[in-house]
N, C-alpha and C positions, 0 to 999 in steps of 0.2 A: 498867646504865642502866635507871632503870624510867619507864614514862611517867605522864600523868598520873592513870589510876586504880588507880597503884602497882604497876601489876605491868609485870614486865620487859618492852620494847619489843621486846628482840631475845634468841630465847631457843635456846640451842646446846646438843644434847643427841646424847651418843655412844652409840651401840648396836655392839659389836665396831669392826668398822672400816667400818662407815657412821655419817658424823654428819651430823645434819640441825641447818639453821636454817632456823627457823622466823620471820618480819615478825611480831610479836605487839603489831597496832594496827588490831583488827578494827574499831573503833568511829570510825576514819577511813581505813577501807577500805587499811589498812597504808597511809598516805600515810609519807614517809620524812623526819625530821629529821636535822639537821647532826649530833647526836650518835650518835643510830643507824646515820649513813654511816659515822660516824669508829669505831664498835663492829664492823664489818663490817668498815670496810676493819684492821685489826687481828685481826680473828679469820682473813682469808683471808692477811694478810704470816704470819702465824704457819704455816700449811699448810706453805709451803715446806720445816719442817723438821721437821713430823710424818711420824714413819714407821710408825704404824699405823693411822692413816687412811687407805683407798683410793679412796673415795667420798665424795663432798657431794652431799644432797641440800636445795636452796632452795627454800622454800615461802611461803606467808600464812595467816596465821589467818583463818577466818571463809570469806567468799564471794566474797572478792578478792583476789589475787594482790598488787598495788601499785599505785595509780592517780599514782605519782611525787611529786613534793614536795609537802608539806605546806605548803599558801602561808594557812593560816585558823586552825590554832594559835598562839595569842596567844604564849605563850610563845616561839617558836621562827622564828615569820616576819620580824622585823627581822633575824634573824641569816642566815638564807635571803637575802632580797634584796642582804645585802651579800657572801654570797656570790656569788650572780649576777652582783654589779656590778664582783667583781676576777678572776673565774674560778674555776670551779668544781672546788678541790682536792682536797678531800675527797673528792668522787666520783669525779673523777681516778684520786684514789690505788686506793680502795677496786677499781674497775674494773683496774688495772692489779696489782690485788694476787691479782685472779681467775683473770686469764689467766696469771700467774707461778705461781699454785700448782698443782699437779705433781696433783692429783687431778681425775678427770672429774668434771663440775658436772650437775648433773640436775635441770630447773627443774621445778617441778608447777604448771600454771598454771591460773587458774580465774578467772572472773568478771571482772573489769575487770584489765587488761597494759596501762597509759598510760603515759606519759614514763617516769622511773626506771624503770618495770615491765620496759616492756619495753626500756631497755639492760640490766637484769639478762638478760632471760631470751635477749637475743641475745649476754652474754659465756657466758653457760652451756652445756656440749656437750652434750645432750641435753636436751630440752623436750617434755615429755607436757601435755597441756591436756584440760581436761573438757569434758564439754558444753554448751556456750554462752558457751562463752571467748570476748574477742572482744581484739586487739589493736592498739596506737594511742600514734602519735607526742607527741602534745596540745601538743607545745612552741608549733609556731606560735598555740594559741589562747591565748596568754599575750601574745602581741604579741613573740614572741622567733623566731630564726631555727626553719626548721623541722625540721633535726640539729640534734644535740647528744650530746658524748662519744662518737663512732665511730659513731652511727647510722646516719652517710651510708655510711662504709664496710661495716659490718653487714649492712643494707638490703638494698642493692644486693650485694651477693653471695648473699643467701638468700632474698630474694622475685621477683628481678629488676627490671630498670630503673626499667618504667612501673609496678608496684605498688608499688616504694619511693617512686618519686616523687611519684606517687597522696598517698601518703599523708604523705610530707612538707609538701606542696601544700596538701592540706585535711584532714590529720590526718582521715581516713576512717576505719574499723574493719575490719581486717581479721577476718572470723568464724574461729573453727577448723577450718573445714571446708577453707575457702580456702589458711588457712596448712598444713591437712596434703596440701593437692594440690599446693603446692608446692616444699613442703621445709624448712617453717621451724618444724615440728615432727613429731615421732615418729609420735605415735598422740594420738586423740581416743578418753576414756573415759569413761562416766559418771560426776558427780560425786563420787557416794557409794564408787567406786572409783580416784579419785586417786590416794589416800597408797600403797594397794596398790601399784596400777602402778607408782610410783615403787618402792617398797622392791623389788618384784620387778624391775625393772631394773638394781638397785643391787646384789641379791646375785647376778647374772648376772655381771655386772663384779669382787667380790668374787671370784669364784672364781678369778679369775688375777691372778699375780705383782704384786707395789707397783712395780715398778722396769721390767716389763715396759706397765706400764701409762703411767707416767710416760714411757717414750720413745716409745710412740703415741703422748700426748697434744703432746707436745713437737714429733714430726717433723708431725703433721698439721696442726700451727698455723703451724708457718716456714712449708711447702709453701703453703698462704694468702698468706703475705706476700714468698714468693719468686715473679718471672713465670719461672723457668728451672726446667725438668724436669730438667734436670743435678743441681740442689740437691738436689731429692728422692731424684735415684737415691742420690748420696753420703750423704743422712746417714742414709737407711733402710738403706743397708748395713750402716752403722757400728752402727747400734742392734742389726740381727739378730748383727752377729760380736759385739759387747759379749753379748748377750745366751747364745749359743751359748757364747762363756769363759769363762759362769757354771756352764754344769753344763746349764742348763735345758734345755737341747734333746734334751741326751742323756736328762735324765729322761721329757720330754713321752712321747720313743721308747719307753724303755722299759713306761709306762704304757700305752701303745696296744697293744704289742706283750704285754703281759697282758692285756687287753681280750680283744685278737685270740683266745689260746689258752684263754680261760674259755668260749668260745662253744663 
């Protein structure tokens, strides 16, 4: 897909087994089209069955992260609105393609996180943001409800009550500072050291097992959507003997236990 000053809108690039995509729609501060959702949500249903990928890393071109749909590109706003006015699938999908693919998501955020921004960077499992990030609902200044596509659920589990509702209420800005005091991202860095911090998180997670990784990600997302601590116990058991029937445990031992007699 390329936009309209011909260059790709949405651009996926493998380095070993971290790929990043990149928003590459710096000159409408990555605002997001009906075709660049439907490019995404297809690039993350495909994850599912990569197996050399262990990492995603999601980014934007320029000095904004995603300030959400594109409602002022000629080309592509009539098709918008009628998305809006029978529900909003494509995003839908694309979101539900994120949290099904088996790889940790690592958002790098910067500069304007508005609607679409930020449900990307609250389906993503880790979120670095730079300095002067600021993050924000905006749906209600559209004259639309003030969630949208899991926000409400999102919100309220990772800012708490009154700061989701704060900001569903009057679409206020949460700063970076704010979001890293309370948990709705990693680390605040300067800007000129984003991409860093992200790739150095990324080859942090690289270093252990594709299958080990995928049943983290997998049991700490049920454990969200289960209220019973029973679930948990059960299926993180099942992940550690799965994993132990592989070999790996006895390697991990072995390895330490070399460690140990090199010293």
């Amino acid at each position: 897909m390329t936009d309209l000053n011909g260059e790709a809108a949405l651009n996926i690039v493998r380095e070993g087994a971290v790929t990043t995509v990149t928003i590459n729609r710096p000159h409408r501060r990555n605002a997001v089209t009906t075709s660049l959702l439907e490019e995404m949500g297809r690039f993350f249903a495909g994850c599912r069955f990569d197996r050399e990928c262990k990492v995603i890393v999601i980014r934007g071109a320029g000095e904004h992260f995603c300030v959400g749909l594109d409602l002022i590109d000629q080309e592509d706003t009539d098709a918008l609105l009628e998305v809006l006015a029978r529900g909003d699938w494509d995003m839908g999908h694309t979101l539900r393609s994120m949290r099904a693919c088996p790889q940790p998501i690592i958002c790098l955020a910067n500069g304007s996180v508005a609607g679409a921004g930020l449900i990307f960077a609250l389906h993503s499992d880790i979120v670095i943001a730079s300095e002067g990030t600021f993050f924000t609902t905006a749906f209600i200044n559209l004259g639309l409800s003030g969630t949208e596509l899991g926000v409400a659920w999102w919100l309220q589990r990772t800012v708490g009550l009154s700061m989701a509702r704060e900001m569903a209420f009057t679409s206020s800005r949460l700063a970076a500072s704010r979001a890293l005091a309370c948990g709705m991202i990693s680390d605040i860095v300067p800007p000129d050291q984003l991409l860093a911090a992200g790739y150095a998180m990324a080859e942090r997670i690289t270093a252990h097992s594709l299958d080990a990784l995928r049943l983290t990600k997998r049991n700490l997302d049920l454990a969200l959507q289960s209220p019973l601590l029973e679930t948990s116990y059960e299926l993180e058991e099942r992940a550690q003997i799965s994993r132990a029937q592989s070999g790996a445990l006895e390697e991990a031992v072995a390895r330490f236990k070399d460690r140990k007699s090199s010293r």
